[in-house]
VORODREN-117900 format. One line per field, with one value per residue (C-alpha): residue number from 1; x, y, z. Coordinates in nm, 3 decimals, decimal comma, padded with zeros to 5 digits. Layout:
// VORODREN-117900
resi: c(NUM:...)
u: c(X:...)
v: c(Y:...)
w: c(Z:...)
// end
This chain:
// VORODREN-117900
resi: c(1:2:3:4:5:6:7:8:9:10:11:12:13:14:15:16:17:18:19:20:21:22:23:24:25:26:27:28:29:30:31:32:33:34:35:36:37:38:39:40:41:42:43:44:45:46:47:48:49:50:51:52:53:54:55:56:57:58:59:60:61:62:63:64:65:66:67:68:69:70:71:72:73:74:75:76:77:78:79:80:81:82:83:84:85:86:87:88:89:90:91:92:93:94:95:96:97:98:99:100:101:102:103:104:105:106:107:108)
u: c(-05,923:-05,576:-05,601:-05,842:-05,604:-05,312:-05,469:-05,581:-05,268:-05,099:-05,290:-05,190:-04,830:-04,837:-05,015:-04,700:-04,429:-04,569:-04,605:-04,223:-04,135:-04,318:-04,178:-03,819:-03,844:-03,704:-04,007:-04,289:-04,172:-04,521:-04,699:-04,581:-04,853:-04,807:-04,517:-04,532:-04,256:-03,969:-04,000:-03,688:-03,351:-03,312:-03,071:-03,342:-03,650:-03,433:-03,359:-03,713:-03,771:-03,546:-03,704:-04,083:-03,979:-03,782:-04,099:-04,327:-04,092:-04,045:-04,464:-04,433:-04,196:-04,465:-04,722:-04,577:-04,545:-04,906:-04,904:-04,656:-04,870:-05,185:-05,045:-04,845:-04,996:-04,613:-04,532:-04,619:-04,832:-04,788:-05,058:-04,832:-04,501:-04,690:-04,809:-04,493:-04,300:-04,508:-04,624:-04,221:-04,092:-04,397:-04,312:-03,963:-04,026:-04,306:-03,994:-03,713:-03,913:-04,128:-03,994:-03,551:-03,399:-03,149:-02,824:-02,633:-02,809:-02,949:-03,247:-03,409)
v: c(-01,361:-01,384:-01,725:-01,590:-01,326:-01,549:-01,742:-01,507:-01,293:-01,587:-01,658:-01,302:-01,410:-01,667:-01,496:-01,249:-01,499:-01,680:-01,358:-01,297:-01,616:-01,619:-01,247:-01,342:-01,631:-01,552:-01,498:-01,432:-01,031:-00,940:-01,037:-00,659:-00,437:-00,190:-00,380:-00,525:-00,800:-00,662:-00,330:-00,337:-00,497:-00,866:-00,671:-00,427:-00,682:-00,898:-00,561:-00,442:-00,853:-00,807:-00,482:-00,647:-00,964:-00,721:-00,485:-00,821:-00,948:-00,634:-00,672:-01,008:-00,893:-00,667:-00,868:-01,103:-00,811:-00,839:-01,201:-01,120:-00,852:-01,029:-01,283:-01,125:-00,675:-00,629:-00,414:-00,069:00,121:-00,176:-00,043:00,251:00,100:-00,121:00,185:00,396:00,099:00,034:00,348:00,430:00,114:00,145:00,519:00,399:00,150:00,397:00,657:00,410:00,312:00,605:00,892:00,858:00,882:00,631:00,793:00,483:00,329:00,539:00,321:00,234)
w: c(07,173:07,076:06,950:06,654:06,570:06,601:06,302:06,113:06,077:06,038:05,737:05,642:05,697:05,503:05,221:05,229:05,247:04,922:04,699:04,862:04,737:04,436:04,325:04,388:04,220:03,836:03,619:03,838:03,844:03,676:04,008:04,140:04,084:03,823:03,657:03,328:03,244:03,028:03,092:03,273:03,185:03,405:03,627:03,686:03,731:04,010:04,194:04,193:04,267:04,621:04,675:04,707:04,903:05,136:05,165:05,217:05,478:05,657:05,659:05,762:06,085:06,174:06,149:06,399:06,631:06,628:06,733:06,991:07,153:07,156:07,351:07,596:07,565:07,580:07,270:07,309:07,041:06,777:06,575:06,524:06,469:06,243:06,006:06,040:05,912:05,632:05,514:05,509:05,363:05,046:05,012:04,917:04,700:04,528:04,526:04,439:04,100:03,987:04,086:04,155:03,840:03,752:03,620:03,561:03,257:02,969:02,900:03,210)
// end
């Protein structure tokens, strides 16, 4: 069956690589869950911009891990690697903008 899968989580994919695009592109910020547009200064909005599409892609990778071990059972424990890396790459982003404080502006 890894023909089905192969489609579906390509699907995924490419569900992830247009809210990537679509976040990084200037203005579409608000699309991050939790974010309201101009809450940040427009330095802050295109970091937290490259921070999603980095998290998405990273997702993306992973996902075609997936692909790659249906086809061929060659990637050991992918199920694991797939929630290590994601639980870790969302629990910095969560950190990065709710909890680190940032020293070098006043406002944000």
């Amino acid at each position: 069956m890894p023909l089905a899968e192969t489609v579906i989580l390509t699907l995924v994919a490419a569900w992830c690589l247009f809210l990537a695009w679509a976040i990084d592109r200037g203005g579409a910020v608000g699309l991050v869950a939790g974010y309201q547009k101009g809450q940040y200064s427009e330095a802050r909005e295109a970091e937290l911009a490259r921070d999603v599409r980095n998290l998405l892609l990273v997702v993306v990778a992973m996902l075609a891990l997936f692909v790659v071990d249906a086809w061929t059972d060659g990637v050991p424990r992918v199920d694991v690697l797939f929630l290590v890396v994601t639980v870790t790459f969302v629990g910095w982003l969560v950190w990065k903008w709710n909890v680190a404080v940032d020293t070098t502006t006043g406002a944000d």
